[in-house]
C-alpha positions as CSV (number, residue, x, y, z in Angstrom):
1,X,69.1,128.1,99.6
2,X,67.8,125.0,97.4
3,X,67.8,121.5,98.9
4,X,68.3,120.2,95.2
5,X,65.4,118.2,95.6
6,X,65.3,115.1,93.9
7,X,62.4,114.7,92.5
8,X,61.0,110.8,91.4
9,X,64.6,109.6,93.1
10,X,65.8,109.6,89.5
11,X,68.9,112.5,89.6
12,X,72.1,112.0,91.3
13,X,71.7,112.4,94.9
14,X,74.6,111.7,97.5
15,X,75.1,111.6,101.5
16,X,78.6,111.9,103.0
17,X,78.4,108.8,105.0
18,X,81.9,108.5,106.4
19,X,81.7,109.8,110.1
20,X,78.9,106.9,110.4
21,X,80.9,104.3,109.0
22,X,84.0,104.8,111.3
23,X,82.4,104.2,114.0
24,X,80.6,101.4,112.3
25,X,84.3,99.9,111.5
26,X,85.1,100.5,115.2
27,X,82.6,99.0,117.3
28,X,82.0,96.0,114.8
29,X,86.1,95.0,114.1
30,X,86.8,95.7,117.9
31,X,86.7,92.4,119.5
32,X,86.2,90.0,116.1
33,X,87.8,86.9,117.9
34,X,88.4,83.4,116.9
35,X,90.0,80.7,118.8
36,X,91.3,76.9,117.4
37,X,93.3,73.8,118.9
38,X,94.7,76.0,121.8
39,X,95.4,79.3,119.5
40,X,93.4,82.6,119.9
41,X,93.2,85.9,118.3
42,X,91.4,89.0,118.3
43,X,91.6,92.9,117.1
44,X,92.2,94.5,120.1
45,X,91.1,98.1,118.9
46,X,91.0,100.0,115.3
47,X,93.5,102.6,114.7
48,X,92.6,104.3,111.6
49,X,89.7,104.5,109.5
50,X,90.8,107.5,106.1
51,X,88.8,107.3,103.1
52,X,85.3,108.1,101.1
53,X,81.8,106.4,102.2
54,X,78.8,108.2,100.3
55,X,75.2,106.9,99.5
56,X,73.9,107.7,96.2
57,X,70.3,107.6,94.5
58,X,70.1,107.7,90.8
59,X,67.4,106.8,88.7
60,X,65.5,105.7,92.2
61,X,68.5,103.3,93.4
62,X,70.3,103.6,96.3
63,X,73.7,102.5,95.5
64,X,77.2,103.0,98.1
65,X,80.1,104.3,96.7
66,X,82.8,104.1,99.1
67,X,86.8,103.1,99.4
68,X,88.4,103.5,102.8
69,X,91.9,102.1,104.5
70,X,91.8,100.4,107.8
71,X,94.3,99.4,110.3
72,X,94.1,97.7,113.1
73,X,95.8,96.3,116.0
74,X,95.8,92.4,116.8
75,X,96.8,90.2,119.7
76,X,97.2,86.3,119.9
77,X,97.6,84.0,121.6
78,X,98.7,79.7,122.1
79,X,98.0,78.0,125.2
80,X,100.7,77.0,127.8
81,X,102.0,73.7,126.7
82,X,103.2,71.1,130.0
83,X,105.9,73.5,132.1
84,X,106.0,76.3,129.1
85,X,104.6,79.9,129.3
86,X,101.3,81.1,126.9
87,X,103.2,82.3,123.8
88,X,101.6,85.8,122.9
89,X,102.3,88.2,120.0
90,X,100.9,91.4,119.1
91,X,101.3,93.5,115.8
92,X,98.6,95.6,113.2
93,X,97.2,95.4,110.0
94,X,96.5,97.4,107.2
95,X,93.5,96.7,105.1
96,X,94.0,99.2,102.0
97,X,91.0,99.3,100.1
98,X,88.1,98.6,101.3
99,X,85.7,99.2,98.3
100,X,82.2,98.7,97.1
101,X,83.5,97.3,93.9
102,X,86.1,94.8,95.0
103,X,85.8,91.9,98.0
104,X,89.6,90.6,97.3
105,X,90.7,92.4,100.4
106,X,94.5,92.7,100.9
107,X,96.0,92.3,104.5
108,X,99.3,93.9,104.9
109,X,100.0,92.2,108.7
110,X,102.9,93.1,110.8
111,X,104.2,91.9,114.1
112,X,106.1,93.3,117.2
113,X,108.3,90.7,117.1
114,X,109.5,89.2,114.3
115,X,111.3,86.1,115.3
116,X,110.9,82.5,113.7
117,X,109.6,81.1,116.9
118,X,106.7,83.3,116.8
119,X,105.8,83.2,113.2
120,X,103.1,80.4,113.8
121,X,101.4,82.9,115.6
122,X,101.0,85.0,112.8
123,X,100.2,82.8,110.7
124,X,97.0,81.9,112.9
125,X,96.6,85.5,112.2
126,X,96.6,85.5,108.4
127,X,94.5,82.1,108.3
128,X,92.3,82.4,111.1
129,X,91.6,85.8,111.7
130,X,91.2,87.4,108.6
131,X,88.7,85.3,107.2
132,X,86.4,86.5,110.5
133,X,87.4,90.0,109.6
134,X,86.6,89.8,105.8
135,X,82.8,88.3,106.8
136,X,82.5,91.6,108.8
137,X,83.6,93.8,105.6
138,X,81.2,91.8,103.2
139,X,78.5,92.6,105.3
140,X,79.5,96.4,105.7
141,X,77.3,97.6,102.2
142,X,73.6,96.2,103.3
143,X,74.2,98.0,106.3
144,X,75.3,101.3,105.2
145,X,72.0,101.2,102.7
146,X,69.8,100.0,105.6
147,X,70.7,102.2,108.1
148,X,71.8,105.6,106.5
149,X,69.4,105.2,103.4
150,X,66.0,105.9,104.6
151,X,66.4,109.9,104.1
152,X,67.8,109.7,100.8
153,X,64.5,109.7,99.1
154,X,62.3,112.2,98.4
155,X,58.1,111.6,99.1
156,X,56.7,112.2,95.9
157,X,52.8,113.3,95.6
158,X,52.1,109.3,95.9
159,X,54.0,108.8,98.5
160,X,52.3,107.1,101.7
161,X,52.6,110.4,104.4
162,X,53.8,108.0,107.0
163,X,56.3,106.5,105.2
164,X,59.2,107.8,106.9
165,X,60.9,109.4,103.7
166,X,62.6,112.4,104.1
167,X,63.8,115.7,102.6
168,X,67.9,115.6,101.4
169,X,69.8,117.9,104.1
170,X,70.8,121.4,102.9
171,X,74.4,121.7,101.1
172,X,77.3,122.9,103.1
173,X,78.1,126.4,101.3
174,X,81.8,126.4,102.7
175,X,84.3,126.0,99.9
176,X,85.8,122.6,100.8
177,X,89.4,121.7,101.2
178,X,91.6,120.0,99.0
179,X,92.0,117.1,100.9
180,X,95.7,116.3,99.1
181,X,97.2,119.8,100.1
182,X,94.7,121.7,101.8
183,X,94.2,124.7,99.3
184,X,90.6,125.9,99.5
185,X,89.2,127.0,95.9
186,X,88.3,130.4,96.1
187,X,84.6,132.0,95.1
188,X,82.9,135.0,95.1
189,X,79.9,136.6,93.1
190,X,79.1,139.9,91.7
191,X,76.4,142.1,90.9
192,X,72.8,141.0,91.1
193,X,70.7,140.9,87.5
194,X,67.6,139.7,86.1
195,X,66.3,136.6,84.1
196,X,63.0,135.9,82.5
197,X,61.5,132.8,81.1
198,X,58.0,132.3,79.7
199,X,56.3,131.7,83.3
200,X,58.9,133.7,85.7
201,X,61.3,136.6,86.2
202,X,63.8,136.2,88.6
203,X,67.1,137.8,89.4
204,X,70.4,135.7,88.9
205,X,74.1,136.2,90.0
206,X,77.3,135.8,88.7
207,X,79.9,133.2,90.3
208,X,83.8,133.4,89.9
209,X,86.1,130.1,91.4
210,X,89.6,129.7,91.0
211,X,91.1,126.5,91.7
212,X,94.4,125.0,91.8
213,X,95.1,121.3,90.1
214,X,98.2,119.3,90.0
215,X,97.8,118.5,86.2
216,X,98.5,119.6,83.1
217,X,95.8,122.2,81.2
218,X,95.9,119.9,78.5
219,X,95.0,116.9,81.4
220,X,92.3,119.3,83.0
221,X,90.6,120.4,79.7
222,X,90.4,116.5,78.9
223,X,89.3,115.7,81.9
224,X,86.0,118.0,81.6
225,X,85.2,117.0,78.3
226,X,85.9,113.4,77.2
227,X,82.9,111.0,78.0
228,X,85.4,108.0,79.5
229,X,87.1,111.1,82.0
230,X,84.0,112.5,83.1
231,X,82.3,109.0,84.3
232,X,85.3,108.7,85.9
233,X,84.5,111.4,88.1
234,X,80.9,112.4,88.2
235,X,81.0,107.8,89.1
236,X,77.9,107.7,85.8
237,X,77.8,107.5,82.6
238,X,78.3,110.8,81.1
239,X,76.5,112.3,77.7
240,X,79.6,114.4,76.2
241,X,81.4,114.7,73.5
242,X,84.8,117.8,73.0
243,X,82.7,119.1,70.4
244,X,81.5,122.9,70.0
245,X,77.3,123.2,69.7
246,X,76.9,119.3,71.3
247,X,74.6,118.7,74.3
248,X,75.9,117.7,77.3
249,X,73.9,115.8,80.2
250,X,76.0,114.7,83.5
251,X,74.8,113.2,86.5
252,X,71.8,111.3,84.9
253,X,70.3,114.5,83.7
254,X,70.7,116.9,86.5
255,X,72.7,118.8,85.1
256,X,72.6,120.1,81.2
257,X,73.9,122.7,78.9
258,X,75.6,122.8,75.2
259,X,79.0,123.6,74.4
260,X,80.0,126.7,73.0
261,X,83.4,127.2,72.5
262,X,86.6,125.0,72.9
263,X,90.0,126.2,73.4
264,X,91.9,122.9,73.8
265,X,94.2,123.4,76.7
266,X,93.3,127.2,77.1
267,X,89.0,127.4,77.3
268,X,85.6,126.2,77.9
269,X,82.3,127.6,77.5
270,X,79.1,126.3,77.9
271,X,75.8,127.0,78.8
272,X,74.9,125.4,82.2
273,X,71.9,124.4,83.9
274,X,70.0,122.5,86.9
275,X,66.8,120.6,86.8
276,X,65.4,122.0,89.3
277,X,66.1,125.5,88.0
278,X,63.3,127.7,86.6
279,X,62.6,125.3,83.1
280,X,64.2,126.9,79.6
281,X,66.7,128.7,82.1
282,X,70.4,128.3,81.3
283,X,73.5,130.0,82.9
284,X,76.6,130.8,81.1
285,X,80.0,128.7,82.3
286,X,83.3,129.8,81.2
287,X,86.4,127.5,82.1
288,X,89.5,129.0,81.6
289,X,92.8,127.2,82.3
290,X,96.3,129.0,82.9
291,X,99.5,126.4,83.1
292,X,101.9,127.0,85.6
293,X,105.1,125.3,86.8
294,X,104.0,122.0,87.9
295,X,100.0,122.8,88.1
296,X,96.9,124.7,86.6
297,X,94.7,127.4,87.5
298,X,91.1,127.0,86.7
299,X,89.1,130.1,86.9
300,X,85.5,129.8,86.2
301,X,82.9,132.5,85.7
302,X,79.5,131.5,85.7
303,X,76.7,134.4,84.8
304,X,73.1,133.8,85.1
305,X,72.9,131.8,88.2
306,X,69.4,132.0,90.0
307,X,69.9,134.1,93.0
308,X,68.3,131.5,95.6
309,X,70.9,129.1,94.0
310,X,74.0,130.8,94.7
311,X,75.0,129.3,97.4
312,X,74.2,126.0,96.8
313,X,75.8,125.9,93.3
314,X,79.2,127.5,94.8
315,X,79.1,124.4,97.1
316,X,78.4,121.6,94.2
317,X,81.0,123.1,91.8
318,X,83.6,122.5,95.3
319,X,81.8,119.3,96.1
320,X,80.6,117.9,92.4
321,X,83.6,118.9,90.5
322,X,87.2,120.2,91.7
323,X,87.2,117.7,94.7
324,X,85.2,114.9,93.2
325,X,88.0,115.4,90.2
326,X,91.4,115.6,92.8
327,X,89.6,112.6,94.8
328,X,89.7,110.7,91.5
329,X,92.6,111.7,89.5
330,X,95.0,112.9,92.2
């Protein structure tokens, strides 16, 4: 199976970088403490870290692309004052998007107890607390580049040998979950044919998914052909127009074709292609949309597909596509 390499760092490249970065939020949150004129407060532990955290190289940058929701638990604390006990408080917070576009972060704080005579302890909370918290977050993108990024390139044939680059890891080829309702898309293939170009011959395979989205087929046909949509979720510019015999170029040029027919609402075809695959080779994509009560089916056949890429291009249509477009649209 192809590693869709990368070559020159210039295609759209992207690591799943969320298992690091909870623990990253858990050890570095845990324990963020301040302390003023007798009050103190600190998270006491992080409860729950649910989101998207992914490294990306495209045209040789390494950018991050994340947006996760935090919460977290607090304690404080004011010093005993002449014959009266410490006054303590506990409570969470919910930080709900944590993003690599915005640093406007949103506390949603809560208490255990939510009496008058403990609201200045709170408050120490909001002012004091959160600003230490927020100086963790800002810092969170360097580190995510620095220590998950040094794998994401590829050596190229001027690369130093000792240089520490490395080769991207091989695709998962298990259809992924929807990660709303936990539907899988379904795949398959059929029989095996062959392909010639001017320098190779090669035999290809056919691919057949079927997909469930909450949309409209008017919403999903849109959503693969208009230019401002497709940005949306492929997170580039995209080269596309809803026009029949137009080029198309997503993903900064990794992946090509032209479009053949369009059914508004009912069809697409196009051909379809990889950089990396065998040059002047194209694959045939047909997209065909069936409304149902509150959802629509999207069954794609795809003919022509190089046979050592069949499993990695059933895994990028799952990863690249249908849940990159329910993680953005819903």
């Amino acid at each position: 199976m192809t590693d869709w390499r990368n070559v020159g760092n210039w295609h759209w490249k992207e690591k799943n970088c969320f298992d690091w970065a909870k623990q990253y939020f858990e050890n570095t949150l845990t324990g963020t403490e301040v302390s003023e004129n007798g009050y103190s407060a600190r998270v006491t532990s992080v409860d729950g870290v649910s989101g998207d955290v992914d490294l990306n190289i495209r045209k040789g940058k390494l950018i991050a692309i994340y947006d996760v929701e935090l919460k977290l638990s607090w304690s404080a604390t004011k010093d005993a004052d002449g014959n009266k006990d410490a006054d303590t408080l506990t409570g969470s917070v919910t930080i709900p998007e944590v993003a690599h576009d915005t640093d406007d972060y949103v506390y949603d704080i809560s208490s255990t107890n939510a009496s008058a005579d403990k609201l200045h302890l709170k408050d120490f909370v909001r002012q004091k607390l959160t600003p230490e918290i927020t100086r963790k977050l800002e810092a969170f993108t360097d580190v995510l580049k620095k220590e998950n990024g040094s794998d994401m390139y590829i050596a190229g044939k001027d690369d130093n040998a000792g240089s520490g680059a490395g080769t991207p890891a091989s695709t998962d080829p298990r259809p992924a979950k929807d990660p709303k309702d936990g539907k899988q898309a379904t795949s398959g293939s059929s029989d095996v044919s062959v392909a010639k170009t001017a320098n190779a011959t090669f035999n290809t395979v056919s691919i057949n998914q079927t997909v469930e989205l909450m949309c409209s087929a008017e919403d999903i046909f849109a959503t693969l052909t208009d230019p401002q949509l497709v940005s949306v979720w492929t997170r580039a510019p995209a080269e596309i127009q809803p026009k029949e015999n137009t080029q198309f170029k997503l993903f900064g040029g990794h992946i090509e074709g032209k479009i053949i027919k369009l059914v508004p609402g009912k069809l697409i075809e196009q051909t379809w292609r990889v950089a990396t695959w065998p040059a002047g080779h194209f694959s045939n994509a047909k997209f065909e949309f069936d409304q149902l009560s509150s959802s629509t089916r999207v069954s794609l056949k795809q003919t022509g597909v190089p046979f050592n890429e069949e499993d990695a291009t059933k895994a990028n249509w799952d990863r690249y596509y249908w849940n990159s477009i329910k993680g953005s649209f819903g």
